[in-house]
Backbone as CSV, one residue per row, in Angstrom:
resi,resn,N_x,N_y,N_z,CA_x,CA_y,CA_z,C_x,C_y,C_z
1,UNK,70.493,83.968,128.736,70.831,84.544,127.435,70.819,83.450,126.376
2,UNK,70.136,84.147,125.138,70.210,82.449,123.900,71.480,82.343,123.258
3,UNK,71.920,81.450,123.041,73.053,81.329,122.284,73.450,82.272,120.788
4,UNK,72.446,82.571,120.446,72.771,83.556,119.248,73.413,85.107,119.920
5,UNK,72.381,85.597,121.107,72.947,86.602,121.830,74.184,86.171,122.319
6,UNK,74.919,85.463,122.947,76.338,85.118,123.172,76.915,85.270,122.256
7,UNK,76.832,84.157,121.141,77.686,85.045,119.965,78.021,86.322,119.528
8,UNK,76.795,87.013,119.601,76.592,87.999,118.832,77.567,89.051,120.140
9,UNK,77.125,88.465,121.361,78.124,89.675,122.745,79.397,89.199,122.408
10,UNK,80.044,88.222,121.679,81.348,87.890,121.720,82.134,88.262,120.393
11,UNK,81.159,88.858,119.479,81.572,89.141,118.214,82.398,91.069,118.537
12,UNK,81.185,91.672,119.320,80.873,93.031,119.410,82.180,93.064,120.243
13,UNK,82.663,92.557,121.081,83.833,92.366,122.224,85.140,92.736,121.495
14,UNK,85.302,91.191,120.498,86.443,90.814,119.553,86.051,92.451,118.649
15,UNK,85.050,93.055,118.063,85.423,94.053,117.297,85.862,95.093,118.054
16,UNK,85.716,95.229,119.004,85.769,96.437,119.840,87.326,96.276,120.367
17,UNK,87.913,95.084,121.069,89.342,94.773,121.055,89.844,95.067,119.985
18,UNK,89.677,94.802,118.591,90.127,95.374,117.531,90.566,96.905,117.143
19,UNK,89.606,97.059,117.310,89.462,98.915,117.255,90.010,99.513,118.230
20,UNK,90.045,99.161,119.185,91.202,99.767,120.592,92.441,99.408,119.968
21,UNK,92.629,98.170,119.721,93.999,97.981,119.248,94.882,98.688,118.357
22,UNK,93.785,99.358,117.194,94.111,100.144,116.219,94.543,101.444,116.401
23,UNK,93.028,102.078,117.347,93.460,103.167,118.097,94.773,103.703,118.547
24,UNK,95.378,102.649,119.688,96.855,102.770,119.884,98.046,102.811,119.285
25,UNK,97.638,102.252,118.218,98.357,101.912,116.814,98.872,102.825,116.540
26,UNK,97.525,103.290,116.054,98.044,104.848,115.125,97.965,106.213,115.991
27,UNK,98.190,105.887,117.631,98.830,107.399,118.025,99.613,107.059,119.095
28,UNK,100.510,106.812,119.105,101.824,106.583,119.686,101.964,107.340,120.977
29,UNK,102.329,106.559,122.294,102.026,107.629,123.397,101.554,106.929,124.329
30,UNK,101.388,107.767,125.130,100.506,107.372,126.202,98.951,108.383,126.319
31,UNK,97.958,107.440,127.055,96.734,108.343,126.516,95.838,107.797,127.836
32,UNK,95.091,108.872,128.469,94.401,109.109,129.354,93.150,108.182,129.207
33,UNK,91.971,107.692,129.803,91.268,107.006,129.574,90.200,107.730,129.038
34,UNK,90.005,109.032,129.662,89.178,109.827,129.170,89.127,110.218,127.419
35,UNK,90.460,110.002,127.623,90.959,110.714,125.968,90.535,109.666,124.807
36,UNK,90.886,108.362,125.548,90.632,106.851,124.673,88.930,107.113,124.477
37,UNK,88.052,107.432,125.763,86.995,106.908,125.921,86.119,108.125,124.538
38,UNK,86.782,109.235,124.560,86.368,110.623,123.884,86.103,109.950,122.012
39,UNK,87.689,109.364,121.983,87.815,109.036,120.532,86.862,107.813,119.944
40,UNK,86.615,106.836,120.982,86.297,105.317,120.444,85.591,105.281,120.873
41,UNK,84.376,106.171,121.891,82.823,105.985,122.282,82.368,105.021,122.645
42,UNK,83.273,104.409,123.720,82.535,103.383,124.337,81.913,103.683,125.494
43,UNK,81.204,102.591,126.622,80.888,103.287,127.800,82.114,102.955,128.751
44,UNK,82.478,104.204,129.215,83.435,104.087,130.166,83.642,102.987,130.939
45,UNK,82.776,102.304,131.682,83.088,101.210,132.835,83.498,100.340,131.993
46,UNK,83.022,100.103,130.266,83.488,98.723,129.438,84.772,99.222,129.388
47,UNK,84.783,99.724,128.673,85.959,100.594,128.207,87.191,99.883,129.455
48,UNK,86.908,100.479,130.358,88.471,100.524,131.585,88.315,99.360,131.881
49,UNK,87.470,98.210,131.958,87.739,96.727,132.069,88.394,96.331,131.259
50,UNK,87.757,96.773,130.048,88.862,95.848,128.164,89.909,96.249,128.746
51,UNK,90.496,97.576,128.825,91.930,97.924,128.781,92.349,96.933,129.906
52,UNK,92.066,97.270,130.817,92.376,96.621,132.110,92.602,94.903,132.009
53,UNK,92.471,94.246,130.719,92.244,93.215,130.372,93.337,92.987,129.640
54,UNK,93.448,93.916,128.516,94.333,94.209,127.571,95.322,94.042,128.339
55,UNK,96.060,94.922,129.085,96.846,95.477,130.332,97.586,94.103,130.787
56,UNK,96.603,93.325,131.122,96.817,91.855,131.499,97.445,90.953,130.995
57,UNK,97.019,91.214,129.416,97.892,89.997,128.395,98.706,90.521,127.759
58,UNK,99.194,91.397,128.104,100.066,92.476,127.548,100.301,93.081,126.284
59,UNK,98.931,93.505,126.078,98.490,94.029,124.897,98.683,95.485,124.776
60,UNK,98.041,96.491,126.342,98.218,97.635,125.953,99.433,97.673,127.469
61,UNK,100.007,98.615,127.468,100.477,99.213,129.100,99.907,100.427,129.380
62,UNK,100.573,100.527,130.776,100.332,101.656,131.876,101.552,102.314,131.919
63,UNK,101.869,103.746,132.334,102.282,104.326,132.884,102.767,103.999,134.470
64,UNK,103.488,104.713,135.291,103.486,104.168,136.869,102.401,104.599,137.024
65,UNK,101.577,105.661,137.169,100.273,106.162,137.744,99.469,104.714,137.525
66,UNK,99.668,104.357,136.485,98.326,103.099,136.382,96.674,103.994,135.065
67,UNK,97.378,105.165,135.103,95.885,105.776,134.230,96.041,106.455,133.439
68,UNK,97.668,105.709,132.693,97.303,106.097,131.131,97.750,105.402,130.206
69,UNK,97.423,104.781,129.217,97.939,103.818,128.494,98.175,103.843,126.768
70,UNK,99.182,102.880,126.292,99.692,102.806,125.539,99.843,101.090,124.625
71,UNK,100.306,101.243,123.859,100.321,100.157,122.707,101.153,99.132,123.341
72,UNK,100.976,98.049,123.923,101.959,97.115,124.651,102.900,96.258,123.807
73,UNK,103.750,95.553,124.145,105.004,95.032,123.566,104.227,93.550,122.526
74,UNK,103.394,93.192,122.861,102.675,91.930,122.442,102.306,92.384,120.747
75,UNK,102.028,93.611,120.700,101.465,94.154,119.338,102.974,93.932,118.501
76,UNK,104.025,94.317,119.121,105.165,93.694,118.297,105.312,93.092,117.720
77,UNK,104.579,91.973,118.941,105.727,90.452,118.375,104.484,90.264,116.900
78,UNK,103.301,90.348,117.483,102.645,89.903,116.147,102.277,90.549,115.001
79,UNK,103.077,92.112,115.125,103.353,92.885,113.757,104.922,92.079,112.865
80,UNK,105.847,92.111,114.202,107.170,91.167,113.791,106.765,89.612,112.944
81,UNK,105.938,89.193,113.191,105.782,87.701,112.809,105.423,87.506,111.282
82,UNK,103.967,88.568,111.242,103.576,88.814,110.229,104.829,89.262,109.160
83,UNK,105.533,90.370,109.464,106.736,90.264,108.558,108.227,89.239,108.203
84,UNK,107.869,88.403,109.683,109.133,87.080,109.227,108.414,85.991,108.086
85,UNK,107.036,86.094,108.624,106.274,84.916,107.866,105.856,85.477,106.395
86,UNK,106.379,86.591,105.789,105.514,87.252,104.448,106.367,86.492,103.316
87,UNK,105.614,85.823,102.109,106.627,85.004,101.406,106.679,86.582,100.431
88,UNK,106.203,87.344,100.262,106.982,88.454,99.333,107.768,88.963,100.093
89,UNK,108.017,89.560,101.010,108.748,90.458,101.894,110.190,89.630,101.259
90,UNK,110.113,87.887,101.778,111.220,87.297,102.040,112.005,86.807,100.362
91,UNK,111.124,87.401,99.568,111.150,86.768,97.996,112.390,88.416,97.855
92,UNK,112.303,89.235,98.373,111.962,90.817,97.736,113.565,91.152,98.438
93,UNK,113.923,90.520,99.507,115.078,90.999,99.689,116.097,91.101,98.919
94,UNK,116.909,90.427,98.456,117.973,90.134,97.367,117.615,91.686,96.368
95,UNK,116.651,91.872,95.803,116.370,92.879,95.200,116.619,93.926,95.635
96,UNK,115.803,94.087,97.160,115.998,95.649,97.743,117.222,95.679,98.275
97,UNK,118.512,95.046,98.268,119.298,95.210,98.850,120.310,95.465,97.730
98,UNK,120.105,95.005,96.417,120.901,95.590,94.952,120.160,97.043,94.662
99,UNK,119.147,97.267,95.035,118.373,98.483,94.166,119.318,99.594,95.655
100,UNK,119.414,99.070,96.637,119.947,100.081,97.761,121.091,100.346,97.104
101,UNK,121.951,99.510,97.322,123.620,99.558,96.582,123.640,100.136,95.383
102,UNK,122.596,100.092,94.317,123.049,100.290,92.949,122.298,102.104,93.341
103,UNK,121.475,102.538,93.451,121.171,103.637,93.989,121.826,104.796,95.133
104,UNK,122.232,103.923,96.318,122.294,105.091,97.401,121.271,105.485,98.165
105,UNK,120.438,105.072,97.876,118.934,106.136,98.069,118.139,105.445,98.732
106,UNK,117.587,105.800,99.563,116.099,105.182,100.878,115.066,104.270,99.947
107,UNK,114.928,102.901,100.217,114.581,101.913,99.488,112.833,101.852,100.222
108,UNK,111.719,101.234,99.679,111.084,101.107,100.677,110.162,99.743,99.906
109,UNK,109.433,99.198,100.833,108.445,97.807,99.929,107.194,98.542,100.565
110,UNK,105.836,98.182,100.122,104.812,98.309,100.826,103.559,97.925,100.179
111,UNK,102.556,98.035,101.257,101.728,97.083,100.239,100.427,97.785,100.585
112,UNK,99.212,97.897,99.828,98.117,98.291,99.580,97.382,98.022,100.509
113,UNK,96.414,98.661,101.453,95.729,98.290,102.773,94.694,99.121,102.702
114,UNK,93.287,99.142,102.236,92.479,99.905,101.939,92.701,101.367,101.045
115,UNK,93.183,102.241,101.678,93.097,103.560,101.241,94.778,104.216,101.648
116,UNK,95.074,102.856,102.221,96.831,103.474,102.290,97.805,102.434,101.993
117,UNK,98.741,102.818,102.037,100.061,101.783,101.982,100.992,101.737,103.293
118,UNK,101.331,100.195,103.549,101.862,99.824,104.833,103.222,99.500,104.218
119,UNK,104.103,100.144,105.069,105.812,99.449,104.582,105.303,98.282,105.067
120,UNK,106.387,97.687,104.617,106.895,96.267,104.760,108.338,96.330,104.729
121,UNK,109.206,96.986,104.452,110.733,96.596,104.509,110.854,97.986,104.137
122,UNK,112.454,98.443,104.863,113.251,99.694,104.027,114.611,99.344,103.969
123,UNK,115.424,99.986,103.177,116.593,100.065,103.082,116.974,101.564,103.359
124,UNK,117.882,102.044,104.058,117.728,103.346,104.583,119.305,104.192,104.096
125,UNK,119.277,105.034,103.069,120.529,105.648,102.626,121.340,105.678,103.370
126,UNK,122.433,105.457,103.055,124.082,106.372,103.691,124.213,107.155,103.689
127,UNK,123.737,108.392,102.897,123.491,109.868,103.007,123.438,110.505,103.668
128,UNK,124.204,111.389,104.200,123.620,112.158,105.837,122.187,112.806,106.003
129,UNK,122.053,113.259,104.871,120.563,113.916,104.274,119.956,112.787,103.956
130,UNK,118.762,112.531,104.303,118.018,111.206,104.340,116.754,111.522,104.585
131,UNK,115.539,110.499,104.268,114.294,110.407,104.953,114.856,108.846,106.318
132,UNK,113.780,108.771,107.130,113.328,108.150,107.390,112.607,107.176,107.795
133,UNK,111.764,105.469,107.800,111.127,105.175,107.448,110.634,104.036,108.146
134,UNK,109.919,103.998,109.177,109.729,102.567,110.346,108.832,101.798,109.355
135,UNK,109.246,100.591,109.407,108.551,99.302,108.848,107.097,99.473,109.868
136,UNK,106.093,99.163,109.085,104.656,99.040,109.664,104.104,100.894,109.490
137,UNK,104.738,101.356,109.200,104.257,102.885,108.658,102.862,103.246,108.001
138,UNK,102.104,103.630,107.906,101.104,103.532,107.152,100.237,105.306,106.505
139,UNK,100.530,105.242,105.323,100.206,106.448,104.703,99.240,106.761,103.865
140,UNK,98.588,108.078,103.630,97.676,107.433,102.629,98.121,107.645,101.195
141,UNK,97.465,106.397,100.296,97.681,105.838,99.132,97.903,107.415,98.167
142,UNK,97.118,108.221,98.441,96.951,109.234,97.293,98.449,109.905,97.436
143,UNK,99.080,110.107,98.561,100.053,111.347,99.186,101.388,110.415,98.429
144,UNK,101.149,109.702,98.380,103.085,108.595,98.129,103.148,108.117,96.770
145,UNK,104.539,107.796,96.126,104.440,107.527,95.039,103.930,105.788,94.799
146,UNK,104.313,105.238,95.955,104.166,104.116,96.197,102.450,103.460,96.305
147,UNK,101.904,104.497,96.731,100.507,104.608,96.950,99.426,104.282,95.199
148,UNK,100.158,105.267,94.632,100.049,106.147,93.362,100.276,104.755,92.129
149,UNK,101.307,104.078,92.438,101.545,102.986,91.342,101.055,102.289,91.569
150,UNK,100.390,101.994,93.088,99.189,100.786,92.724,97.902,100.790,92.638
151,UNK,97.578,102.117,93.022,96.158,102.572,92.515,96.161,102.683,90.839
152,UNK,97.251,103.252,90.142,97.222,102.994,88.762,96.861,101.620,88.104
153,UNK,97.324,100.300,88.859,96.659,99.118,88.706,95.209,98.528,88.747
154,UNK,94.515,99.991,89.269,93.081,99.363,89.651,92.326,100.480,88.389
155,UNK,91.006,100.284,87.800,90.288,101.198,86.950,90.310,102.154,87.437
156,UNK,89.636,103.468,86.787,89.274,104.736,87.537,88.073,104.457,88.572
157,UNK,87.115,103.533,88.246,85.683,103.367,88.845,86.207,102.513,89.620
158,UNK,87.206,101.687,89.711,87.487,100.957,91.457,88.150,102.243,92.361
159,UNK,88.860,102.972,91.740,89.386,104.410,92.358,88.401,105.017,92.624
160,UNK,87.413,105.616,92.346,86.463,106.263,92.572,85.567,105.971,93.675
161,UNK,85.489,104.202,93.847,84.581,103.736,95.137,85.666,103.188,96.284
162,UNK,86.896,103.568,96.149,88.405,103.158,96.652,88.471,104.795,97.910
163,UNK,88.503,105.431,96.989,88.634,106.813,97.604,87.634,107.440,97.817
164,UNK,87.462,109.017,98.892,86.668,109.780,98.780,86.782,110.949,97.689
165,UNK,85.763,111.973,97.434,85.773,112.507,96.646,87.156,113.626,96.436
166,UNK,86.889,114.112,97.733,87.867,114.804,98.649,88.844,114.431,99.398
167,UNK,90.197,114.716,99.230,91.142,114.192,99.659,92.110,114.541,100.825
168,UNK,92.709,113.961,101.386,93.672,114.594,102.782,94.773,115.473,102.669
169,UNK,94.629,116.240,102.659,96.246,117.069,102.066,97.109,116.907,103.240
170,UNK,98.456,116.613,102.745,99.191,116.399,103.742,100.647,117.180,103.755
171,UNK,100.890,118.188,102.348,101.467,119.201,102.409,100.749,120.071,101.210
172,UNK,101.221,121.161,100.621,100.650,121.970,99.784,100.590,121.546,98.050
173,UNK,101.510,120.423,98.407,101.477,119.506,96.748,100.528,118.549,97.193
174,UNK,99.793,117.787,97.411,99.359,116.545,97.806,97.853,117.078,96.649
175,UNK,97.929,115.919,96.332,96.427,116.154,94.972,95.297,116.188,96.275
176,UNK,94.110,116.687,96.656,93.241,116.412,97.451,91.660,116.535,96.276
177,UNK,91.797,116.315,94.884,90.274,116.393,94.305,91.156,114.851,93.240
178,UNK,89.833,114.150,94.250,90.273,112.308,93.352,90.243,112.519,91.683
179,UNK,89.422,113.283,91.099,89.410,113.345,89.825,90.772,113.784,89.185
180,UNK,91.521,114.566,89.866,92.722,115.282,89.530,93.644,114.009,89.671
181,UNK,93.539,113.468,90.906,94.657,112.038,90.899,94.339,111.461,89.660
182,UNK,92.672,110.654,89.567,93.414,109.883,88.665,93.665,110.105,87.203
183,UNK,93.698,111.598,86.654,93.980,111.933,85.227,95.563,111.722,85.920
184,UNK,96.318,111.717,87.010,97.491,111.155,87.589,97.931,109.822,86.985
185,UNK,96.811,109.232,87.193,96.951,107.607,87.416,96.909,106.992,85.618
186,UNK,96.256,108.118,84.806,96.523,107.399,83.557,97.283,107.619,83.149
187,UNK,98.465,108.429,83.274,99.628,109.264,82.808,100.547,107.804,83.500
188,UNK,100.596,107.461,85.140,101.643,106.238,85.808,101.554,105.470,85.005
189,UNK,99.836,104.711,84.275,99.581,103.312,83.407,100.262,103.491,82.153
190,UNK,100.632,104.771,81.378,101.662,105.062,80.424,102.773,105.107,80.845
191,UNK,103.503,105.370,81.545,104.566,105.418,82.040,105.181,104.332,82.739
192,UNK,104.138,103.478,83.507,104.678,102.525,83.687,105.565,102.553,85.660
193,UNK,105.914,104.205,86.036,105.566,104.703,87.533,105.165,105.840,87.470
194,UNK,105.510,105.824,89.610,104.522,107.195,90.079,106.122,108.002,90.313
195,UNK,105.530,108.838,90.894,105.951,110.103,91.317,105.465,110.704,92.175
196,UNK,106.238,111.016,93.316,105.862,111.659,94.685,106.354,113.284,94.279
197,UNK,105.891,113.925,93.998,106.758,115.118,94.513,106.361,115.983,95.291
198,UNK,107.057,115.734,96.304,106.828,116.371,97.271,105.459,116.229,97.929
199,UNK,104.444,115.828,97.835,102.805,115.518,98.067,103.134,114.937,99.748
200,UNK,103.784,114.238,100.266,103.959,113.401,101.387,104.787,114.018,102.033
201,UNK,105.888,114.716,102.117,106.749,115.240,102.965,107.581,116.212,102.135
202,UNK,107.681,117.579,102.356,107.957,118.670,101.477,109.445,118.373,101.856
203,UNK,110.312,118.540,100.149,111.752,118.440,100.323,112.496,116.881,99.514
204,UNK,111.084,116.504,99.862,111.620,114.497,99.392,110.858,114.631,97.875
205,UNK,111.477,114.105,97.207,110.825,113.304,95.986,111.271,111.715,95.971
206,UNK,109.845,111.219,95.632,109.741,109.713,95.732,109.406,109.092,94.410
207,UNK,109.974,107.667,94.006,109.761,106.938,92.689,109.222,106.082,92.879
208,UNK,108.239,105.455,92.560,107.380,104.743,92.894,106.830,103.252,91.690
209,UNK,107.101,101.777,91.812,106.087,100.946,90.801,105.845,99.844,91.508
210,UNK,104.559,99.590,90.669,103.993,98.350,91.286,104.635,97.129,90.886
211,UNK,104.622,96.307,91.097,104.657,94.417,91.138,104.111,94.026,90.537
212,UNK,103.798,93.802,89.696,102.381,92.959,89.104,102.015,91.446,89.415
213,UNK,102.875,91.082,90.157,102.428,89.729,90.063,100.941,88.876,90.200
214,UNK,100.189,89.840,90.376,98.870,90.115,90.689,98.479,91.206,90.069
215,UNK,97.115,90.743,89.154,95.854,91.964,89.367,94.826,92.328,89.910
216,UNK,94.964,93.344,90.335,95.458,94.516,90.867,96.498,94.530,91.550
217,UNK,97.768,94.777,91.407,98.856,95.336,92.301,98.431,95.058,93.671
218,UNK,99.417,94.376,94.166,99.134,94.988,96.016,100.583,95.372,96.630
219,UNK,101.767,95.038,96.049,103.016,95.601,96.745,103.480,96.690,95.751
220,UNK,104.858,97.265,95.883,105.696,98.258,94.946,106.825,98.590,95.760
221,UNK,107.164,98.892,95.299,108.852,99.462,95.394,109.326,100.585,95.195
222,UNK,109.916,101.687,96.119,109.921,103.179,95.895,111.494,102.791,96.105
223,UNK,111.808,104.467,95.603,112.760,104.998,96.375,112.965,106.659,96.618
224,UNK,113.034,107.088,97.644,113.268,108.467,97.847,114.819,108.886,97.567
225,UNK,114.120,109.910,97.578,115.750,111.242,96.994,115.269,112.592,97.866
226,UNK,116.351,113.195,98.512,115.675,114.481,98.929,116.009,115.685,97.739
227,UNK,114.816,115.867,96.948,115.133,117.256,96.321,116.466,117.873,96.378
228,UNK,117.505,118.559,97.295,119.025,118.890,97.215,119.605,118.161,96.317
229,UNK,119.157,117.117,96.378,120.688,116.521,95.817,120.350,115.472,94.722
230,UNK,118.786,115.801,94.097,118.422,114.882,92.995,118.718,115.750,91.417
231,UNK,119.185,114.981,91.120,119.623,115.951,89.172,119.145,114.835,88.110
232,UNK,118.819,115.739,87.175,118.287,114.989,86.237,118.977,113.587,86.180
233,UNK,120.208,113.402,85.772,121.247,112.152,85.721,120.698,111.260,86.886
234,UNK,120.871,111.765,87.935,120.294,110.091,89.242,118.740,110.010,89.113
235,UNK,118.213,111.126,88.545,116.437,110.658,88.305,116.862,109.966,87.335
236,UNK,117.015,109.598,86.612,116.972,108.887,85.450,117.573,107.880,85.639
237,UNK,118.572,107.554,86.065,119.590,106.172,86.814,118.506,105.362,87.777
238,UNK,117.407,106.215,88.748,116.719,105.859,89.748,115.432,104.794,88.895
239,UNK,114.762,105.808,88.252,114.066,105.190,86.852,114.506,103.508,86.090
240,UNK,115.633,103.434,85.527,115.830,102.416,84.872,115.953,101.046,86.053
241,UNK,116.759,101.807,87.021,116.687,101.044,87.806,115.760,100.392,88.713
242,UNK,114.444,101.030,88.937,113.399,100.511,89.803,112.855,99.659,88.487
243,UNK,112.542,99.898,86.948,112.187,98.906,86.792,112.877,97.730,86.413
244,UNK,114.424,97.436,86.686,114.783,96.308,85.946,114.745,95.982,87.786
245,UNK,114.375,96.497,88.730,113.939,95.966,90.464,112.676,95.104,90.373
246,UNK,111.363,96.162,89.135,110.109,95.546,88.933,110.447,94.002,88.477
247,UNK,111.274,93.776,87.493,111.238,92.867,86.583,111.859,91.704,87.906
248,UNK,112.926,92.003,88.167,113.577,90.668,89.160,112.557,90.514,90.294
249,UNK,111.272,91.204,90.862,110.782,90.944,92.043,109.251,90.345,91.041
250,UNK,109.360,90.740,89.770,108.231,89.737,89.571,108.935,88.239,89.033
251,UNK,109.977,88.281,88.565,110.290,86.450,89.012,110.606,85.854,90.016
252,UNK,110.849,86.920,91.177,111.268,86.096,92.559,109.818,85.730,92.925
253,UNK,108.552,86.653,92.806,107.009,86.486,93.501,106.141,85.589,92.705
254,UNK,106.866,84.801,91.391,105.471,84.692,90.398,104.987,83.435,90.934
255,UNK,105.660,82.634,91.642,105.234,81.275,92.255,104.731,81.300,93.681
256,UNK,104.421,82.699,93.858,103.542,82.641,95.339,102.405,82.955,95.127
């Protein structure tokens, strides 16, 4: 074999470990090989070696049977790391932990990742009525308010080659025609945030702004309220308050 073909077999490997990795990622569980092999089209015999490899360095696990597998403990540590080592995450605390207290209300950080937004940190109400919210979450950008304030940071024509035309609905509010978002998105750039209502999980309304410490936006700062128990008075308390959150997390970030 010439050395360019080696490379090139060691590139296709590393992408393909990738994409399994992801796979597991985003469906939680345990999963048959057949089922893996159905979604990610590889050829079976590669296929059950990688895993079987994976398996090894303790990337994915097994079940006792041995033939069905899942997202292994190793993906942890180096989702965990990535968030000990983030100099915004670690800039952003002090903030999200006054905007929790001065609010009440489900705090969240997250940051821009193609076509969605990944938490990065929550603060999670005292409320008995609550959302809930695992760090490493990943949603898409159009459905969240959080999504919404940092796509307002980018033009309509980076939105336009950002998104598809057609969109994911993910309850019966969720915008799914991109043109409709972003006459959305020039209304947030006046305003200054977003607004979830209800688009992401029916019942919650979410407040949503970006960071600027950068252009284009890549983090923001929400906070949810569940519909019951939001009144004009705490929308408006929620409001002043996320942006004097904007203002202190862009002097904690401006030197990174």
């Amino acid at each position: 074999m010439a050395a360019g073909e080696g490379a090139g077999s060691q590139v296709k490997s590393a992408v393909r470990t990738v994409e399994l990795l992801e796979f597991f990622a985003g469906r939680p569980g345990m999963h048959s090989l057949a089922a893996v092999q159905e979604s990610v089209g590889y050829p079976k015999s590669s296929l059950y070696m990688l895993l079987r490899t994976l398996v090894e360095l303790g990337w994915i696990e097994t079940d006792a049977t041995g033939t069905r597998y899942g997202i292994g403990v190793r993906a942890l540590l180096v989702g965990t790391s990535y968030i000990d080592g983030d100099e915004v995450v670690a800039a952003a605390r002090p903030t999200l932990d006054r905007l929790s207290d001065d609010t009440s209300e489900t705090i969240h950080l997250a940051r821009l990742d193609g076509t969605s937004v990944v938490y990065l940190a929550t603060r999670q109400s005292q409320h008995y009525l609550r959302p809930f919210t695992r760090v490493g979450r990943r949603l898409p950008a159009h459905s969240t308010s959080l999504g919404k304030a940092l796509l307002a940071t980018y033009t309509d024509e980076q939105v336009r080659k950002l998104l598809p035309a057609t969109l994911e609905p993910l309850t019966d509010h969720t915008h799914t025609d991109r043109e409709k978002l972003i006459g959305e998105l020039a209304q947030i750039r006046e305003q200054g945030y977003a607004v979830d209502r209800e688009e992401n999980t029916l019942g919650l309304r979410c407040f949503g702004i970006a960071i600027p410490y950068r252009t284009p936006a890549r983090d923001a700062v929400s906070c949810s309220v569940p519909v019951a128990r939001l009144t004009p008075g705490h929308e408006q308390m929620i409001k002043d308050t996320l942006f004097d959150a904007r203002d202190r997390l862009l002097m904690a970030t401006r030197r990174l």
